[in-house]
C-alpha positions in Angstrom: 20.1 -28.4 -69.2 21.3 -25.2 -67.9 23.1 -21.7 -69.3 26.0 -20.1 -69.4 26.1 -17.0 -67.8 28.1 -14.5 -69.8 28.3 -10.5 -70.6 25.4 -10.0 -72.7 23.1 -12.5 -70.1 24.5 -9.5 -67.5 23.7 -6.9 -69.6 20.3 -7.7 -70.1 19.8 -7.8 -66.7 20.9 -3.8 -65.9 18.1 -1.5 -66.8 19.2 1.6 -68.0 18.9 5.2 -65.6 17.0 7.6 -65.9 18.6 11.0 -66.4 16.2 12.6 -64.4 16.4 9.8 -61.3 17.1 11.4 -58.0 18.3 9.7 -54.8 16.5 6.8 -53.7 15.1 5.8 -56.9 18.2 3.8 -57.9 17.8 1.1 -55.3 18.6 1.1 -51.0 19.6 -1.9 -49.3 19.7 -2.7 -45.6 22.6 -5.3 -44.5 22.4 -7.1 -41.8 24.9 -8.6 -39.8 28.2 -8.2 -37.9 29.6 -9.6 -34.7 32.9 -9.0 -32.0 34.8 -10.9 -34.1 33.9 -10.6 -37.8 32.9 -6.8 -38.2 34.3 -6.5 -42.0 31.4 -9.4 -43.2 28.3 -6.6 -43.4 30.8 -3.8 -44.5 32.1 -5.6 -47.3 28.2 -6.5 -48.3 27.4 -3.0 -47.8 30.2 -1.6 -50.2 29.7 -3.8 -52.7 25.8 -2.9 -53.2 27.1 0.7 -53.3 29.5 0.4 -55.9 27.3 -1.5 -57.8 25.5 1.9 -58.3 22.6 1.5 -55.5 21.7 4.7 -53.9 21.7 4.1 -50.4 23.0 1.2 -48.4 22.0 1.2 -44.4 23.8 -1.3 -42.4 22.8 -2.6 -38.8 25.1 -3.9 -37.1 25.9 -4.5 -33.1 26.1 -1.6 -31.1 30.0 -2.4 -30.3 31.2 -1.9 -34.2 29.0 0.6 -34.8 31.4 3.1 -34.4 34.5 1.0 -36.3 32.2 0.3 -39.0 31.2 4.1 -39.4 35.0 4.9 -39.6 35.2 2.7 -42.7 33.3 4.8 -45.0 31.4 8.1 -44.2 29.1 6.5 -47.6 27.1 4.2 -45.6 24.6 4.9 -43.1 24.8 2.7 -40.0 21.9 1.9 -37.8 23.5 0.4 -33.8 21.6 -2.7 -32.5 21.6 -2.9 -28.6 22.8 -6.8 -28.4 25.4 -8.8 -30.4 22.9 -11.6 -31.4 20.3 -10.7 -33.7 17.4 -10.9 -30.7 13.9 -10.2 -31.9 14.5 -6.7 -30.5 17.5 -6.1 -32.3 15.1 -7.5 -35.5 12.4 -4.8 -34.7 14.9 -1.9 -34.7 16.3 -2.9 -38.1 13.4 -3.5 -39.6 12.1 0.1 -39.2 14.1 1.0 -42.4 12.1 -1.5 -43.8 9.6 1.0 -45.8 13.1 2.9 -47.3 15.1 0.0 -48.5 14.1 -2.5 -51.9 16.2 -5.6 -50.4 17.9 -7.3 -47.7 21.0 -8.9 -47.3 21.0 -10.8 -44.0 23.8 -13.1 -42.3 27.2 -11.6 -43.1 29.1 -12.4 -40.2 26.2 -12.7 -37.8 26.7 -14.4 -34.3 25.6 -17.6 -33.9 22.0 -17.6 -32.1 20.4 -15.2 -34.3 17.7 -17.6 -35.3 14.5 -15.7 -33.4 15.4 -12.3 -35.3 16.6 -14.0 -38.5 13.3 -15.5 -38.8 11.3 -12.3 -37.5 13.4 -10.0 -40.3 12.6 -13.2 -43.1 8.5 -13.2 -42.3 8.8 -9.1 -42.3 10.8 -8.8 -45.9 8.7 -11.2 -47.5 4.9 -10.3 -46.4 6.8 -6.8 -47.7 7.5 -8.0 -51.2 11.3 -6.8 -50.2 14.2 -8.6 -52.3 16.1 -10.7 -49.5 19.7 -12.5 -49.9 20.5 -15.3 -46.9 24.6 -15.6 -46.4 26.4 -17.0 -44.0 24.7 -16.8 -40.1 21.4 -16.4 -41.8 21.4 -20.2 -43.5 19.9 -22.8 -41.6 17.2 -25.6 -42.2 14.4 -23.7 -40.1 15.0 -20.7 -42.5 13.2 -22.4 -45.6 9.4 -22.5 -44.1 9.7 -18.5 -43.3 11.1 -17.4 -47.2 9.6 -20.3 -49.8 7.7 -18.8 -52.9 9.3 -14.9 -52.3 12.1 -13.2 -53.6 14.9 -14.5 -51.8 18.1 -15.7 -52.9 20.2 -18.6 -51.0 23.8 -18.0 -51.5 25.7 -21.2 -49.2 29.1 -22.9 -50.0 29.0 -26.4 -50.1 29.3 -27.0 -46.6 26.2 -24.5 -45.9 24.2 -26.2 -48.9 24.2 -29.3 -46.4 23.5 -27.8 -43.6 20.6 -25.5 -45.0 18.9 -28.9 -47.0 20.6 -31.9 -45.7 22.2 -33.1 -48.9 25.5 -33.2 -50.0 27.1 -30.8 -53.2 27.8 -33.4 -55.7 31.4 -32.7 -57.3 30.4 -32.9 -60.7 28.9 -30.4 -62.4 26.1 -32.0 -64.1 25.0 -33.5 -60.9 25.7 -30.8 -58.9 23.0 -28.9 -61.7 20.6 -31.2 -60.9 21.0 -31.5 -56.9 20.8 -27.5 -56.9 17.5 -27.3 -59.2 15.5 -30.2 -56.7 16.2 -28.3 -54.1 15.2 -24.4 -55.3 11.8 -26.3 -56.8 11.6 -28.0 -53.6 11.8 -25.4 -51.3 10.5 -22.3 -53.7 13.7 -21.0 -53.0 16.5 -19.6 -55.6 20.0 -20.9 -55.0 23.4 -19.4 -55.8 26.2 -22.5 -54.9 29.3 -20.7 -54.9 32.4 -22.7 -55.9 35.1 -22.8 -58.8 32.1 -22.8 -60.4 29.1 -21.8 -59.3 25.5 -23.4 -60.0 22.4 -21.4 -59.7 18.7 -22.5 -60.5 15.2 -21.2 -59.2 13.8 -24.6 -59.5 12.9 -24.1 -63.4 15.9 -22.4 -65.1 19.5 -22.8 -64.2 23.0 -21.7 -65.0 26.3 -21.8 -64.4 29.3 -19.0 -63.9 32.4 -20.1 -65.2 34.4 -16.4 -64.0 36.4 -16.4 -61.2 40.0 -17.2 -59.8 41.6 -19.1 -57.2 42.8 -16.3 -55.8 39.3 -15.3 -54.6 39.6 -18.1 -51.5 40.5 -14.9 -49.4 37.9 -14.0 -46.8 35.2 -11.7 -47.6 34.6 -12.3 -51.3 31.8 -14.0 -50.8 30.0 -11.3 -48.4 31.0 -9.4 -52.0 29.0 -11.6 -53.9 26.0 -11.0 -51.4 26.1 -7.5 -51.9 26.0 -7.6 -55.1 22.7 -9.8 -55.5 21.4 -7.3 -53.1 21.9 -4.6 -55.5 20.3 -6.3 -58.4 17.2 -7.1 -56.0 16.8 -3.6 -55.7 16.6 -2.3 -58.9 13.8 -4.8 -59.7 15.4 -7.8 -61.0 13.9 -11.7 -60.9 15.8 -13.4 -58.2 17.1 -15.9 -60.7 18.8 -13.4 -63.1 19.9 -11.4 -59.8 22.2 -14.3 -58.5 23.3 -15.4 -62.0 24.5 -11.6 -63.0 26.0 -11.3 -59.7 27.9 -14.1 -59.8 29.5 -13.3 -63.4 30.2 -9.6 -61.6 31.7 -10.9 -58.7 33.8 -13.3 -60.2 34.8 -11.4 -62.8 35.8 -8.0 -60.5 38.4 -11.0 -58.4 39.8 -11.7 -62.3 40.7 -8.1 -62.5 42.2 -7.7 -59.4 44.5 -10.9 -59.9 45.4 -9.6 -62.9 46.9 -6.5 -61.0 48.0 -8.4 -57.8 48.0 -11.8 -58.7 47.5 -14.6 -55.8 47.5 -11.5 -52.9 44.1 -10.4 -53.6 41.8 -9.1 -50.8 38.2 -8.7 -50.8 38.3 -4.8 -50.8 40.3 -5.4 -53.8 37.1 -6.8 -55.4 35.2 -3.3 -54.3 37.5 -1.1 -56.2 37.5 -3.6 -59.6 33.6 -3.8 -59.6 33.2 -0.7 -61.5 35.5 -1.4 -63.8 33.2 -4.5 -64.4 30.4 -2.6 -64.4 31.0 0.8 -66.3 30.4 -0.7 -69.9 26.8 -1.9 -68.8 25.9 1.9 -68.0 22.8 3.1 -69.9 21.6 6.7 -69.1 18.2 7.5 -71.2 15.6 10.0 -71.2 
């Protein structure tokens, strides 16, 4: 058995603001990620946390993009690592942000041999209680003894769901349901699949997210996606409503944009639609 996801499951999810909040108390996530050749994977992570309405969004990122990435937006706050692999000393730098941020999004666009700080950044985050989202770089096998049982969230495409656990996506969606849930129970682990349409289970409860486009096979959109789990993280939401709301978000801001631009969608595209998905959940009280 498994859910739906849909507006009201969303909105449910988004606690209202306080109208006396001040900066910090509204959520900060540290990405990261980045590499020579794919510097827009962390960036686009980043952006998307901040438009979903975090406060503060720190990026770290190799010392060689720091500066390209800082020319991108004056909104983020970017934090140089001395080498392009995510070395154990590269980890410890990031990770002295650690007491500022409420989550993690780690992997977007990371070079390859970034195991030893990946894992250092993964033991840190948890024993923290930090929200932590794995993409890309950052999903492995040897990745599921450091996070099991703590607040992380697993986004992989089918080809990364085999790599991280060793079994293929089934193609139909009952199966596929059932293939995701053994493995989250398994590993103590919550899992966002992404495809046409996405499966996401904790282990107990699961759901599916029917929004979306084929337009959204563009590069990037899923680093979108991870940002936007991040953001939910942060303000205090379970892991397994974090991934499902994000996915209906994410989807939903590439429907928008095809509707303007049709099959020529970009991923910043889905940056400038996500408050339009958003705006109706906004709840300002006290």
């Amino acid at each position: 058995m498994y859910r739906i996801v849909d507006e009201d499951f969303v909105r449910r999810s988004i606690k209202p603001r306080r109208a006396d909040s001040h900066k910090g108390e509204n959520g900060a996530v540290l990405v990261i990620g980045g590499s020579w050749m794919y510097h827009g994977a962390p960036f686009l992570a980043a952006m998307a946390a901040m438009r979903c309405g975090v406060d503060l969004v720190y990026i770290a990122v190799p010392e060689k993009i720091a500066a390209p990435i800082r020319a991108l937006s004056p909104a983020v706050i970017v934090i140089p690592l001395t080498d392009m692999k995510l070395t154990r000393g590269a980890a410890r730098r990031a990770l002295k942000v650690l007491p500022r941020v409420d989550s993690i999004v780690m992997g977007p666009g990371l070079e390859a041999g970034s195991e030893p700080g990946i894992e250092l950044v993964a033991r840190e985050a948890v024993a923290a209680g930090k929200g932590l989202v794995l993409d890309a770089g950052a999903l492995y096998p040897g990745i599921l003894k450091h996070v099991g049982g703590s607040k992380v969230v697993l986004t992989p495409h089918a080809g990364e769901f085999k790599r991280v656990f060793g079994v293929e996506a089934p193609s139909s969606l009952q199966d596929r349901v059932k293939v995701v849930r053994e493995q989250a129970e398994k590993n103590g682990v919550t899992i966002l699949l992404k495809g046409r349409i996405d499966v996401i289970s904790d282990g107990v409860e699961a759901a599916v997210n029917e929004t979306g486009t084929p337009a959204m096979t563009t590069g990037g959109t899923g680093d979108v996606l991870s940002g936007i789990v991040a953001a939910f993280l942060a303000w205090g939401v379970d892991p397994f409503r974090a991934a499902a709301s994000a996915a209906w978000i994410n989807g939903r801001a590439g429907e928008l944009a095809a509707e303007k631009l049709g099959l020529h969608i970009i991923a910043t595209d889905l940056l400038d639609t996500i408050p339009q998905v958003m705006k109706p959940f906004d709840r300002v009280e006290g």
